[in-house]
TORDRENSE-687720 format. One record per atom (N, C-alpha, C, O, CB): x, y, z. Coordinates in steps of 0.2 Angstrom, whole numbers, plus 2048, in hexadecimal, padded with zeros to 3 digits. Glycine has a CB too. Layout:
<atoms>
XYZ;...
</atoms>
This chain:
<atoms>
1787C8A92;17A7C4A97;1807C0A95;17E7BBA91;1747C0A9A;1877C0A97;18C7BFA95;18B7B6A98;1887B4A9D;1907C5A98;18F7B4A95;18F7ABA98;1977A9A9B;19A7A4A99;18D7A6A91;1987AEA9F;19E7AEAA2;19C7ABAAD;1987AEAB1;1A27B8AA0;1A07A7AAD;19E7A6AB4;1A37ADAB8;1A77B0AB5;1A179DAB8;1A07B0ABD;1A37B3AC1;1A77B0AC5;1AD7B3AC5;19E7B7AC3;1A87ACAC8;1AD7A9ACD;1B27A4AC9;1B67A3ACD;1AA7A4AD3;1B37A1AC4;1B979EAC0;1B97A1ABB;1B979DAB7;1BA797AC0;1B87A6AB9;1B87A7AB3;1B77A5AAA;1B97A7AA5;1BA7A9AB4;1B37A0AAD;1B279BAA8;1AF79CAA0;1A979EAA1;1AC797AAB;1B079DA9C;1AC7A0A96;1AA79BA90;1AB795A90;1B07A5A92;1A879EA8B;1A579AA88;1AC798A81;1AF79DA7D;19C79DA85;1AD793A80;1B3792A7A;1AF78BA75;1AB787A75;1BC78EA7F;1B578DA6F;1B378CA68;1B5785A67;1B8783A6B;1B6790A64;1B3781A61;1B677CA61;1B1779A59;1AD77DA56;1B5779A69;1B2774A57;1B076FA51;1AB76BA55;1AB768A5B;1B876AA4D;1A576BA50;1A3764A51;1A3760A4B;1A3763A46;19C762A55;1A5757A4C;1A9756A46;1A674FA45;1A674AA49;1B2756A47;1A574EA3F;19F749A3A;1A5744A3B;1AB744A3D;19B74DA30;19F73FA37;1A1736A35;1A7739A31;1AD738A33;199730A30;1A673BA2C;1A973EA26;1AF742A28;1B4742A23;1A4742A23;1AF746A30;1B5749A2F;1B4750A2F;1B8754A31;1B7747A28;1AC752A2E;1AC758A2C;1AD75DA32;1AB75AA37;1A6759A27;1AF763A31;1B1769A3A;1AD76CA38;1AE76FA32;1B976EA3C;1A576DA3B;1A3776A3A;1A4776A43;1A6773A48;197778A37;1A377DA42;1A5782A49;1A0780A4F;19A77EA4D;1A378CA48;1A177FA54;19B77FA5A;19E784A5F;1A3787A5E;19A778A5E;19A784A64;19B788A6B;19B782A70;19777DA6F;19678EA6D;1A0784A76;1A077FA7B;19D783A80;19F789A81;1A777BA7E;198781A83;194789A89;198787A90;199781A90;187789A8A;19A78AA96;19A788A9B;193786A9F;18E78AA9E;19F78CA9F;192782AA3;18B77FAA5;18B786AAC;18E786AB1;18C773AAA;18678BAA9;18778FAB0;17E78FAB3;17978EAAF;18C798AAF;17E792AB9;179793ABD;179798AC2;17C799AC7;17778FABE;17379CAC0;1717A3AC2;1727A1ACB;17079BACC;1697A5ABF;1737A4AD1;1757A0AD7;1757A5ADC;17A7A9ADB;17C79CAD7;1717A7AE1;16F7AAAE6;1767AAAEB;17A7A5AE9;1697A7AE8;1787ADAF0;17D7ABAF7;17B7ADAFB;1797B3AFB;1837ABAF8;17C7ABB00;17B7B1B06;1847B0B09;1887ACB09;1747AEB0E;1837B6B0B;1897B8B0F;18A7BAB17;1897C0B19;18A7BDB0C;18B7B6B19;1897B7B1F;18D7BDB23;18A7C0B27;18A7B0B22;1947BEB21;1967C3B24;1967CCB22;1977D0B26;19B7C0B24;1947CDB1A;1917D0B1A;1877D3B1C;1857D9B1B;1957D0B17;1857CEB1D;17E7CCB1F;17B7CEB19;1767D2B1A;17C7D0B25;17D7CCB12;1797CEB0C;1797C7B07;17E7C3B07;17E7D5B08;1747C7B04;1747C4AFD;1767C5AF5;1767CBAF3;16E7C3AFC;1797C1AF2;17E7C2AEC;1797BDAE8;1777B8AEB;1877C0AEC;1787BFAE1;1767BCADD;17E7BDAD7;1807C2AD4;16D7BEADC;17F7B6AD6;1867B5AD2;1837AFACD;17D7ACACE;18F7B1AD8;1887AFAC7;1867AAAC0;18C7A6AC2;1917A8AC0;1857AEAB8;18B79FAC5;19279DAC6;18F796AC1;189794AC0;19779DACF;197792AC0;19778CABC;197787AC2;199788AC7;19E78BAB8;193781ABF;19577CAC3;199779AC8;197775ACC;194779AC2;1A077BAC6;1A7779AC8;1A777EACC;1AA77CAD1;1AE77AAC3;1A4783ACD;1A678BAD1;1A1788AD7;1A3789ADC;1A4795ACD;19B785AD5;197782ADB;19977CAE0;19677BAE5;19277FAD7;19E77AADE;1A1773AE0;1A5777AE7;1A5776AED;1A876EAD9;1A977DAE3;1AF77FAE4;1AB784AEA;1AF785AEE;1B4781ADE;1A6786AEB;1A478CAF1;1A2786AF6;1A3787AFC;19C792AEE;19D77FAF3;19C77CAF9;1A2777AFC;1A1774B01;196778AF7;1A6777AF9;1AD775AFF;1B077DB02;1B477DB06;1B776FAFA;1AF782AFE;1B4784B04;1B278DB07;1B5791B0A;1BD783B00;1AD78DB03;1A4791B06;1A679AB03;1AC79CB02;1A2792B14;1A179CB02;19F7A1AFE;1A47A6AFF;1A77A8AFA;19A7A3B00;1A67A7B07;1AB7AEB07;1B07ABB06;1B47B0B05;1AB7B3B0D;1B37A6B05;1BB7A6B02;1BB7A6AFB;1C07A9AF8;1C079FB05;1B67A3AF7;1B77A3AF0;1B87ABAEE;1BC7AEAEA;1B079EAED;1B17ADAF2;1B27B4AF0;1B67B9AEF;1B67BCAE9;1AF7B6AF2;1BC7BAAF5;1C07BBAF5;1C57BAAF0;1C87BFAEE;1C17B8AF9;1C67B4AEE;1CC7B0AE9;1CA7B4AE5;1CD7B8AE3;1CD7A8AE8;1C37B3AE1;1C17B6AD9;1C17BFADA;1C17C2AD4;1B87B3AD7;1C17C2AE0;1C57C8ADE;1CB7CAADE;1CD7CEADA;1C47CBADF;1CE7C7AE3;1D57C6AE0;1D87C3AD8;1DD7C3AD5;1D87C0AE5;1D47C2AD7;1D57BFACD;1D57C5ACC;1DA7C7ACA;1CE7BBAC8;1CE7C9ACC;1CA7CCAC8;1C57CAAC4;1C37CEAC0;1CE7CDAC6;1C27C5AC6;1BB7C0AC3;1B77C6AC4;1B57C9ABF;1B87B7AC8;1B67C8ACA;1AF7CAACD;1B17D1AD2;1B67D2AD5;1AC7C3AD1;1AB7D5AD0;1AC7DBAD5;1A57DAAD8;1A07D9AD5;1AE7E2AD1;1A57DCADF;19E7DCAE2;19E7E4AE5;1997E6AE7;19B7D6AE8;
</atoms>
């Protein structure tokens, strides 16, 4: 199970975490995502999508079928 959001294509990136001292070992930054049901009203079906919090913000101002739209025009997401 990949930890990529499907509507911003959000992923997981690398980075230091870094001591009193100075010291860099490696970490991961994860995007905050959640597993997320939709209904569709115009195609009269339910989608179950792994989107990020930000992609949650972003469906509830401006609703499911336009986002969806946009992220295959990317190429994020194929349904």
């Amino acid at each position: 199970m990949s930890r990529v959001c499907q509507i911003t294509g959000k992923r997981p990136r690398t980075g230091n975490n870094v001591s009193h001292a100075n010291n860099r070992t490696k970490r991961k930054f994860l995007p905050n995502l959640f597993k997320k049901r939709f209904y569709i009203p115009e195609e009269d079906k339910w989608v179950t999508l792994k989107v990020s919090s930000t992609a949650l913000k972003t469906i509830n101002k401006h609703g499911i079928s336009a986002v969806l739209k946009k992220a295959q025009d990317k190429g994020n997401i194929v349904l």
